[in-house]
N, C-alpha and C positions, 0 to 999 in steps of 0.2 A: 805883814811880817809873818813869818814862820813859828808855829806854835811847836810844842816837843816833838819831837822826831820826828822833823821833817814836813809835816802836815800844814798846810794853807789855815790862816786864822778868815772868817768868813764875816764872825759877827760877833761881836765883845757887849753886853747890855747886862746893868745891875738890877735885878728885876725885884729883891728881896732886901729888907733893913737888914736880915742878918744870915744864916745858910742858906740854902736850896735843899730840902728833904726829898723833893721828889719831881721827876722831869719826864716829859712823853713827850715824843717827837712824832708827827704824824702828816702823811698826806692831805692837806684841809678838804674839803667838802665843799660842797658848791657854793655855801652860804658865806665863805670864806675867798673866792676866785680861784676854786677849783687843784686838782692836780701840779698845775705850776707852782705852788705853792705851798710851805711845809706849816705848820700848826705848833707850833710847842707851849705845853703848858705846864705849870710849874707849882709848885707849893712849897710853903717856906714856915720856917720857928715863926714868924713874926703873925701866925695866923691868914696872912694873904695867900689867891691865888693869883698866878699870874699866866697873862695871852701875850704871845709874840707871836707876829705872822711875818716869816723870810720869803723873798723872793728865792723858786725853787732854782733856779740855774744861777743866779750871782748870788746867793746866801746874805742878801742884805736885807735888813728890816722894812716890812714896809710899814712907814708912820711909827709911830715911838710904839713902846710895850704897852699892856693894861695891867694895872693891879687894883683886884679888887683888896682893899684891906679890911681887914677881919672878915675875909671871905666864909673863914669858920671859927668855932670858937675855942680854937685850941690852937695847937702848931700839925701844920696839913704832913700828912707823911705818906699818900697815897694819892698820884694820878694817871687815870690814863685817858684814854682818847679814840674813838674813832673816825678823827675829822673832823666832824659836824656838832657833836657833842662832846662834855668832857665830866668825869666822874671824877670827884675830890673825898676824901676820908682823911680822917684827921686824930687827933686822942680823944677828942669830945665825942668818939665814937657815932659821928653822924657822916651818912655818905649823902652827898650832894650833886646833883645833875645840872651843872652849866650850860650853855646855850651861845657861843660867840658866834658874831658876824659880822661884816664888812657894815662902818656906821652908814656909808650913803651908797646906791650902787654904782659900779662904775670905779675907774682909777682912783686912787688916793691920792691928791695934791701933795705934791711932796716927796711920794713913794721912791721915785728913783734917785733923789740929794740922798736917802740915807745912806749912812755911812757906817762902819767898822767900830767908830769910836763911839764911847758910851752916849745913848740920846736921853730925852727929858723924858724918863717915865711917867707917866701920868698915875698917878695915884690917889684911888678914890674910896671914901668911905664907902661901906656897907650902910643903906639905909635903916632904923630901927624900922620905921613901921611898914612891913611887906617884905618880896622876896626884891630884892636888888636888880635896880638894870644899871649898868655903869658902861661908861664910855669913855677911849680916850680921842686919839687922833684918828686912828685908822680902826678899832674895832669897838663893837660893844659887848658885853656880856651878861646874860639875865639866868637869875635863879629860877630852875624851874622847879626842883623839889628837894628835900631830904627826907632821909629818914635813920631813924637810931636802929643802930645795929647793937646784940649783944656779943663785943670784942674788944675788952677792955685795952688800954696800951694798943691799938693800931699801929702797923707798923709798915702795911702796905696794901696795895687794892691791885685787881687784876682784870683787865675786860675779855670777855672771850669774844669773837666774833661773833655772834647772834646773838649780843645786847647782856649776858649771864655775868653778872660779877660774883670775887670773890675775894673777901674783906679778911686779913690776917692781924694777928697780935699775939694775945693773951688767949688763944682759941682763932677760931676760924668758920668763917659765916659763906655760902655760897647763895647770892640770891639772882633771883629771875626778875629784873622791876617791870616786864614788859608783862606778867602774870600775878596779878594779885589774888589772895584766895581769898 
């Protein structure tokens, strides 16, 4: 069906218990099956992040979504993406370094039945003890680090091309995670 003005609907998925604060849409990276292929990741009030990975030419899901839940420990209001990885900040003032990929290599069983209509999200705690590797149908994704920023009320995050983020709210942080002093 036709979504407002005119526009093709591609892919319809509930990824979040309650809004979506924050959405990046990205060419995936190899770890993901490459350029054919778009990356969207998501954060939501309910504390989750969430991986969806669309086929790039027919914008269908392939395999259901991932949500890590309580991926932070606040409501995520900040993500972006360069493919391969994905940057999450939240009000708990912590930015987060995700890690999704393709769970086995090779096709996804499945991948071409998905469809338009809402699929079974797969929704997976946050482990307490370590950083998190969660998986659902088609991706997995592991925490590889945070760390506390001072920016109270976060309200967005920005990636720049050569890895430099920069963390907004109640003030504003710009950090280089690729350079530690």
């Amino acid at each position: 069906s036709d979504a407002a003005g005119g526009a093709q609907l591609l892919c319809r998925a509930r990824v979040h218990q309650n809004g979506v604060n924050a959405i990046r849409a990205v060419c995936a990276g190899s770890a993901l099956g490459g350029a054919t292929r778009v990356l969207v990741a998501t954060g939501g009030d309910d504390q989750g992040v969430g991986f969806l990975l669309l086929d790039g030419r027919s914008g269908q899901l392939v395999g259901a979504p991932l949500v890590v839940e309580n991926g932070c420990g606040s409501a995520v209001r900040g993500v972006d993406s360069d493919g391969d990885s994905v940057w999450t900040a939240g009000i708990d003032q912590r930015v987060r370094l995700w890690h999704p990929r393709l769970a086995s290599p090779g096709p996804v069983a499945g991948a071409s039945e998905a469809t338009a209509a809402e699929p079974d999200t797969r929704r997976l705690p946050r482990s307490a003890d370590g950083p998190p590797t969660c998986s659902g149908s088609a991706l997995v994704a592991s925490l590889r680090w945070e760390l506390l920023v001072d920016v109270p009320e976060v309200h967005s995050l920005s990636l720049r091309s050569d890895g430099v983020l920069a963390v907004a709210g109640h003030g504003l942080v710009v950090l280089d995670p690729g350079h530690s002093s």
